[in-house]
DRENPA-3360 file (N, C-alpha, C; in nm, 2 decimals, always signed):
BEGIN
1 = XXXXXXXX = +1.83/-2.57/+0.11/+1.82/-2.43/+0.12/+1.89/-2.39/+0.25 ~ +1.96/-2.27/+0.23/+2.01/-2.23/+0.36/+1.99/-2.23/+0.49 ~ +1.85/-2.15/+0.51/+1.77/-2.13/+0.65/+1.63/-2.23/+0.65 ~ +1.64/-2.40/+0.60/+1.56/-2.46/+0.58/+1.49/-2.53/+0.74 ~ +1.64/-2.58/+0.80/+1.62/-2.57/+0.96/+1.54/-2.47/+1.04 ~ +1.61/-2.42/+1.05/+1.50/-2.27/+1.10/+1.37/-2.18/+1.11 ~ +1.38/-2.26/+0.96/+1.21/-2.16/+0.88/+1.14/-2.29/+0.94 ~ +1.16/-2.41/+0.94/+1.05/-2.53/+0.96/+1.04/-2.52/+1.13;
9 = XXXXXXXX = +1.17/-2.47/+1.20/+1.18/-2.42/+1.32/+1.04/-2.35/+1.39 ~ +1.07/-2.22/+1.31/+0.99/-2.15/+1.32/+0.85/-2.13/+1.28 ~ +0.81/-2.22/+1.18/+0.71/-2.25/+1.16/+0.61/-2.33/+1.23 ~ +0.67/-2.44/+1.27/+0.60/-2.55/+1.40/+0.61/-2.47/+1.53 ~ +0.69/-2.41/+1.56/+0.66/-2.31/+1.70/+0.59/-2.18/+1.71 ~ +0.56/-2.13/+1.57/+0.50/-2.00/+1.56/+0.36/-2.02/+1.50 ~ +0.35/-2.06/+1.40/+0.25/-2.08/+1.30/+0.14/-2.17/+1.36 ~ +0.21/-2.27/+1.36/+0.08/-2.42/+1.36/+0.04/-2.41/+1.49;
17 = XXXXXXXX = +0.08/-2.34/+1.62/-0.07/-2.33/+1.72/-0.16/-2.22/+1.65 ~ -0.11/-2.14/+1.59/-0.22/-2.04/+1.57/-0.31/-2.06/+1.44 ~ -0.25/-2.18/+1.34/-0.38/-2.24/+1.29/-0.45/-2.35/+1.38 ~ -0.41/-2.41/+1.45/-0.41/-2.48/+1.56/-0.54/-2.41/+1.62 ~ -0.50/-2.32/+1.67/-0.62/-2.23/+1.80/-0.74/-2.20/+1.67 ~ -0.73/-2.19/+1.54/-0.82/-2.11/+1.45/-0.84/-2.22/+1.38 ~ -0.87/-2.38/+1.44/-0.94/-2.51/+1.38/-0.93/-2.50/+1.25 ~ -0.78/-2.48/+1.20/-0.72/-2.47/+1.04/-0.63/-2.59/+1.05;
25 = XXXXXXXX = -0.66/-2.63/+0.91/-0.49/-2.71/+0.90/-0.37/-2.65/+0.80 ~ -0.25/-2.67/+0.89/-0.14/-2.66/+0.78/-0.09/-2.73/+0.76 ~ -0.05/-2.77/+0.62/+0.02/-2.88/+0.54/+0.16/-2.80/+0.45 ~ +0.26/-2.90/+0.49/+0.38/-2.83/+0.43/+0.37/-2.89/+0.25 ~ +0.37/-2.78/+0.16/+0.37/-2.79/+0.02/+0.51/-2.88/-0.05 ~ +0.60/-2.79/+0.03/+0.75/-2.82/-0.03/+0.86/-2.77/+0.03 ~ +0.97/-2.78/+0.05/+1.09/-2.73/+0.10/+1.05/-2.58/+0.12 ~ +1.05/-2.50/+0.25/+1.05/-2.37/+0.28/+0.89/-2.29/+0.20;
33 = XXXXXXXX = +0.78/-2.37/+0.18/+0.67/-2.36/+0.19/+0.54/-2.40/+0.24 ~ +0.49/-2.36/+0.35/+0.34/-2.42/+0.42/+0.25/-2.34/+0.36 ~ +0.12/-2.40/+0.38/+0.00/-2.33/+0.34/-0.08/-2.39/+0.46 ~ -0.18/-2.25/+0.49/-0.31/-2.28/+0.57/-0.39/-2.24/+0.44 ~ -0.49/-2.31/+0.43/-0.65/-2.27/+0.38/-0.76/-2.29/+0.45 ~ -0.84/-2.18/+0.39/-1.02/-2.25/+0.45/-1.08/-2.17/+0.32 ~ -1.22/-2.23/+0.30/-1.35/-2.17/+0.18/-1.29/-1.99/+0.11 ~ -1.19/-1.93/+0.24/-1.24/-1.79/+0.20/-1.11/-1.76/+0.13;
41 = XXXXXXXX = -0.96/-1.81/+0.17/-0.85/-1.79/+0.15/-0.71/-1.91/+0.16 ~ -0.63/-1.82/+0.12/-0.52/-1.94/+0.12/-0.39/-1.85/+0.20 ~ -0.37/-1.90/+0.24/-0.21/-1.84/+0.34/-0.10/-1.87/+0.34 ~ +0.01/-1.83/+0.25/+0.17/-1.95/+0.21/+0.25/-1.87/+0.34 ~ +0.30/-1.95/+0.35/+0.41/-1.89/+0.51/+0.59/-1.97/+0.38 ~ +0.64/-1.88/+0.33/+0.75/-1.89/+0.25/+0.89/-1.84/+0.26 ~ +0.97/-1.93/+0.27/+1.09/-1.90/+0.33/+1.17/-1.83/+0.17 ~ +1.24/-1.67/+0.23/+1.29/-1.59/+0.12/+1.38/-1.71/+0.08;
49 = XXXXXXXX = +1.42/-1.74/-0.04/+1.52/-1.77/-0.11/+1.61/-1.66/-0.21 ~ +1.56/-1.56/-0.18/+1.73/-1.42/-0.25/+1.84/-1.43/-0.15 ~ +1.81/-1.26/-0.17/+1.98/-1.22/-0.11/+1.92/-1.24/+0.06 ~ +1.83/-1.18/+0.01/+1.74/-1.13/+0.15/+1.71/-1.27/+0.31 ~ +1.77/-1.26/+0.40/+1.71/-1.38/+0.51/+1.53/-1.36/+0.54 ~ +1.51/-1.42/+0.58/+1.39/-1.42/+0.62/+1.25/-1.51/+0.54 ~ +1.16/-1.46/+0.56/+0.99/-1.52/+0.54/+0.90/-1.43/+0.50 ~ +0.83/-1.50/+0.38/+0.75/-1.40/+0.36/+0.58/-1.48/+0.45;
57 = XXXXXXXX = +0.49/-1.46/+0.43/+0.29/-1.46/+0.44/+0.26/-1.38/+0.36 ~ +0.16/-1.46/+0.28/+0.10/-1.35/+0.18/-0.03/-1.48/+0.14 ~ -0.13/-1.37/+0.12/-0.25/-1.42/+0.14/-0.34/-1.40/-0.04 ~ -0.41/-1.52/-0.02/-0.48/-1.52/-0.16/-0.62/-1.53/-0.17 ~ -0.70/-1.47/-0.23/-0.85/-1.50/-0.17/-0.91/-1.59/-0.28 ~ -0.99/-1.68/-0.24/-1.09/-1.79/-0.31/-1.19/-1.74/-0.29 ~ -1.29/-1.62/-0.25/-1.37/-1.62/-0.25/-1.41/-1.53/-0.36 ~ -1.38/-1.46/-0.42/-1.34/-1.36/-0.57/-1.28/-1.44/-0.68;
65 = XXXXXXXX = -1.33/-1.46/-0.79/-1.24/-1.52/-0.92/-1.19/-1.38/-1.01 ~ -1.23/-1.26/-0.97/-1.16/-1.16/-1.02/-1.03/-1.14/-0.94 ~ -0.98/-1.21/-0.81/-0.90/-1.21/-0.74/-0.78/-1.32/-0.76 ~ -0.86/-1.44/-0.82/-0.80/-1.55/-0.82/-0.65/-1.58/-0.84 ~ -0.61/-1.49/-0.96/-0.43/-1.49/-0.95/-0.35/-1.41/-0.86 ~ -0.43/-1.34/-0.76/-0.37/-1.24/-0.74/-0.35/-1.24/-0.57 ~ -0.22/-1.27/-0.54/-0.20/-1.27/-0.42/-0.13/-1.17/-0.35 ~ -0.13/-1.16/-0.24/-0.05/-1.03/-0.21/-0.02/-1.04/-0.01;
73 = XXXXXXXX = +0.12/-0.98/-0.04/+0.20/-1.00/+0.19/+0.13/-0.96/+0.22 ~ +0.15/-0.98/+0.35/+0.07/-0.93/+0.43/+0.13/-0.78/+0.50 ~ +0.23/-0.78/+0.43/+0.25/-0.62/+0.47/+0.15/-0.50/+0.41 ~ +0.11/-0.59/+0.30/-0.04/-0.51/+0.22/-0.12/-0.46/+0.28 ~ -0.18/-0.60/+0.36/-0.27/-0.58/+0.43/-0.24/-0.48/+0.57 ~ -0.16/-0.53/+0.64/-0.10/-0.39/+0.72/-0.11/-0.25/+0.69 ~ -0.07/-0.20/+0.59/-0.04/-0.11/+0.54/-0.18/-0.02/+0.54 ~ -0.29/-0.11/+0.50/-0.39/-0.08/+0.46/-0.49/-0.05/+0.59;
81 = XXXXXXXX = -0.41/-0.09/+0.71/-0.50/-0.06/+0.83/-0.38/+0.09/+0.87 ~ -0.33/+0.16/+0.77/-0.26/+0.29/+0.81/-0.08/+0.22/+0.91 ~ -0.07/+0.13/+0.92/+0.10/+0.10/+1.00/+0.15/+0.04/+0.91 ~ +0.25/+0.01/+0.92/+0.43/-0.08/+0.83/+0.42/-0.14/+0.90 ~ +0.44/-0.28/+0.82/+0.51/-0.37/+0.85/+0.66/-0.38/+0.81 ~ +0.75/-0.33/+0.94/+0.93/-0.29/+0.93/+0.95/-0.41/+0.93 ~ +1.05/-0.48/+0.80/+1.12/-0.55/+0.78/+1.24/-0.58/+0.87 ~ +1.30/-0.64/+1.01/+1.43/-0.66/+1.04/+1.58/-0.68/+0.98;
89 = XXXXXXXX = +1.67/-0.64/+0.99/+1.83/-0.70/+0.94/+1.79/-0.85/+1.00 ~ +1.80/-0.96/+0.90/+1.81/-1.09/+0.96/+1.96/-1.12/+0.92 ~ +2.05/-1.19/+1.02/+2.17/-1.20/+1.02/+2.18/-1.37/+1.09 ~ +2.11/-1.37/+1.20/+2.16/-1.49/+1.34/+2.01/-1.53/+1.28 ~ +2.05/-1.65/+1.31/+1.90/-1.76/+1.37/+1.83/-1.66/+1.52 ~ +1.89/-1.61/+1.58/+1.79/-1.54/+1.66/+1.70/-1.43/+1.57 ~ +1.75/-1.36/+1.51/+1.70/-1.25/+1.42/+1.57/-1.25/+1.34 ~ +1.63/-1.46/+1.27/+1.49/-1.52/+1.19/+1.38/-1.53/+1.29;
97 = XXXXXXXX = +1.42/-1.56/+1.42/+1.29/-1.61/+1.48/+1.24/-1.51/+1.51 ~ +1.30/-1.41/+1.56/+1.25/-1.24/+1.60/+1.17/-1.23/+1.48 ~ +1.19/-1.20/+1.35/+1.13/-1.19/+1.24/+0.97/-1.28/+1.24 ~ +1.02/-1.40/+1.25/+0.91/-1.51/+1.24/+0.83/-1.44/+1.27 ~ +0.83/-1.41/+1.44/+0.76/-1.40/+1.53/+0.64/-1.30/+1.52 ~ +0.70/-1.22/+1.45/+0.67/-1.10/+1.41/+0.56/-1.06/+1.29 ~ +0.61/-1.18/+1.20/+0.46/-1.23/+1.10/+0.39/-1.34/+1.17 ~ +0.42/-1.38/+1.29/+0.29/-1.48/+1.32/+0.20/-1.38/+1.41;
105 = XXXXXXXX = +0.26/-1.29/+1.52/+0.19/-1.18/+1.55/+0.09/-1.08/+1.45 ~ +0.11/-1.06/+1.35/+0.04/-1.03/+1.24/-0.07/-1.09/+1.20 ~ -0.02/-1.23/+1.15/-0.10/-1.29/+1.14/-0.20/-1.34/+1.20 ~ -0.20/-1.32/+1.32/-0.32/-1.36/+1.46/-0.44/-1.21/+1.40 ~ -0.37/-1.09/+1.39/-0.47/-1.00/+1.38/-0.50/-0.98/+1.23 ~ -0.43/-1.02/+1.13/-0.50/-0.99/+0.97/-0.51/-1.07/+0.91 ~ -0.40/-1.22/+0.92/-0.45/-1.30/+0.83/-0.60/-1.43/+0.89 ~ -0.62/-1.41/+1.01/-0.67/-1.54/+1.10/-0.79/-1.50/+1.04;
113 = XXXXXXXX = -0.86/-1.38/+1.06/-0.97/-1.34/+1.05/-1.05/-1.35/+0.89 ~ -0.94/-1.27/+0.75/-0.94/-1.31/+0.65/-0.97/-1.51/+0.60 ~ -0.91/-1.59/+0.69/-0.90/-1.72/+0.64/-1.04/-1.77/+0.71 ~ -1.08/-1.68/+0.83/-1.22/-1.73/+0.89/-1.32/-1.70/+0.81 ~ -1.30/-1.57/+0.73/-1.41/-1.53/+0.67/-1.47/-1.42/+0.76 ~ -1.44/-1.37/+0.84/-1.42/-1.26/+0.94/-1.48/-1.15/+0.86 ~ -1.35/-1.12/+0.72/-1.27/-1.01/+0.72/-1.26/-1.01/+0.52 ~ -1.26/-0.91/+0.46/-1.24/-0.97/+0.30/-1.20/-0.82/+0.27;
121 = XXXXXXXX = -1.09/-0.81/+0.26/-0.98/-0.69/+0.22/-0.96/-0.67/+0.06 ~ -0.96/-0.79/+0.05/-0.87/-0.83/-0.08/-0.86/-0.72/-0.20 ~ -1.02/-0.63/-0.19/-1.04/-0.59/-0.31/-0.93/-0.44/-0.32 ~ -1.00/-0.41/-0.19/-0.90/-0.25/-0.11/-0.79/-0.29/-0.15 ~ -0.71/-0.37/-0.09/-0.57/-0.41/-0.10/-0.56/-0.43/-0.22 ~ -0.61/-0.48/-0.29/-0.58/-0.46/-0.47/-0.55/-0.31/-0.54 ~ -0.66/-0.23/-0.49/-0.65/-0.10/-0.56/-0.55/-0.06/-0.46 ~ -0.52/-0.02/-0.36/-0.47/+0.02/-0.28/-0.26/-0.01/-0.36;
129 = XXXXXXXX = -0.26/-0.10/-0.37/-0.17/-0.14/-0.42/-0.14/-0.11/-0.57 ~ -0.23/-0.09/-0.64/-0.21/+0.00/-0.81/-0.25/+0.10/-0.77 ~ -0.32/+0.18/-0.70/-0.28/+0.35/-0.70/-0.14/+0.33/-0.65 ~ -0.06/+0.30/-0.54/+0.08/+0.30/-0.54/+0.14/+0.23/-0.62 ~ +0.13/+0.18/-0.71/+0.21/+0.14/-0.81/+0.22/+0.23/-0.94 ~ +0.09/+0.29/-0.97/+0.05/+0.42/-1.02/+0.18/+0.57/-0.98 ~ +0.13/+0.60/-0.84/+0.22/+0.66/-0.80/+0.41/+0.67/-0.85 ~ +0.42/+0.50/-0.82/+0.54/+0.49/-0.84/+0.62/+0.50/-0.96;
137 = XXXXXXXX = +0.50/+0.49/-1.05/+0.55/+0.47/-1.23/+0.55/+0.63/-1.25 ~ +0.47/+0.74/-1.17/+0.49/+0.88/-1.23/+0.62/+0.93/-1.14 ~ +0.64/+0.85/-1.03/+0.78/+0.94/-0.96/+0.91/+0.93/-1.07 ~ +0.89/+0.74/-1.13/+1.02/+0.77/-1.20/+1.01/+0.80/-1.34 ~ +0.90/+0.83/-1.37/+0.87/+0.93/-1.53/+0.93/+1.03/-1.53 ~ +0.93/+1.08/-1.40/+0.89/+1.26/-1.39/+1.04/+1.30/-1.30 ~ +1.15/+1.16/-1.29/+1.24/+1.18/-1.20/+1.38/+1.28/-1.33 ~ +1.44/+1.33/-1.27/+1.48/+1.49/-1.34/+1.61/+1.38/-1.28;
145 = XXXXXXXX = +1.77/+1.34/-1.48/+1.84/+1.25/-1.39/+1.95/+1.38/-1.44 ~ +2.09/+1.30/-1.37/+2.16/+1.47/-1.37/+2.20/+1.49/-1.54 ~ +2.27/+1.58/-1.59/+2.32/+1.57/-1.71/+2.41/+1.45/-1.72 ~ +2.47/+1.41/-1.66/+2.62/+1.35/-1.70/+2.56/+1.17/-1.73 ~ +2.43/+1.15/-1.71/+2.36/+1.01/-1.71/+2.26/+1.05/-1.81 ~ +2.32/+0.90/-1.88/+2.22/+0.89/-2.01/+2.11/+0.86/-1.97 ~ +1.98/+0.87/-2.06/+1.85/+0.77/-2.04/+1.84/+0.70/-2.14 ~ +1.88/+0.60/-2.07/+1.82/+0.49/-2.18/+1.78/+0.38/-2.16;
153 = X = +1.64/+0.41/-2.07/+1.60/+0.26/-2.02/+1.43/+0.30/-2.08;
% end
């Protein structure tokens, strides 16, 4: 994988003190994927493979079996405390780590808490995420296209 150096980079210097400090372990799954778990949740730290550079965190809860397939970023969760999480232009290996850095900061305040058992979002962040997805299916129902474009999707 492209940014395979860098993401494992970034992951041993960012990540693993902060499961480290939160008496978690992380184990690398596979090429450009770690997981922290504990009883409440699971935590993938996942290196983009599109067009796109960068990493995703996205958190899954074990403590819900109505939850159980259903994982979701942590920009979710952000979102859901009212701020964005702004995506960076990743371009340079400096850019990735700036990025990294950026979800491991996050993750000290939304996901550490969640994986202690702190904190259990999951359900909010579910609805929260189909009313806007709700939202999003009437914007383009109801989107007016010009004459000269067919619909036919």
């Amino acid at each position: 994988m492209r940014d395979s150096d860098i993401f494992d980079e970034a992951v041993g210097k960012l990540f693993k003190p902060i499961a480290n400090n939160a008496k978690l372990v992380m184990n690398r799954l596979e090429d450009g994927v770690y997981e922290i778990s504990s009883p409440y949740c699971v935590m993938f730290i996942r290196l983009n493979t599109g067009h796109k550079r960068g990493l995703n965190v996205i958190l899954k809860s074990t403590r819900d079996e109505n939850l159980a397939d259903q994982a979701y970023g942590l920009g979710n969760f952000v979102m859901l405390e009212g701020r964005r999480l702004e995506e960076g232009i990743v371009e340079t290996n400096s850019d990735f780590l700036q990025e990294a850095e950026k979800f491991a900061n996050e993750t000290k305040t939304i996901a550490i808490p969640h994986l202690l058992g702190l904190k259990d979002d999951f359900e909010a962040v579910k609805e929260m995420v189909k009313k806007q997805t709700e939202e999003d299916v009437k914007k383009i129902e109801e989107y007016r296209f010009p004459k000269n474009v067919r619909k036919e999707w």
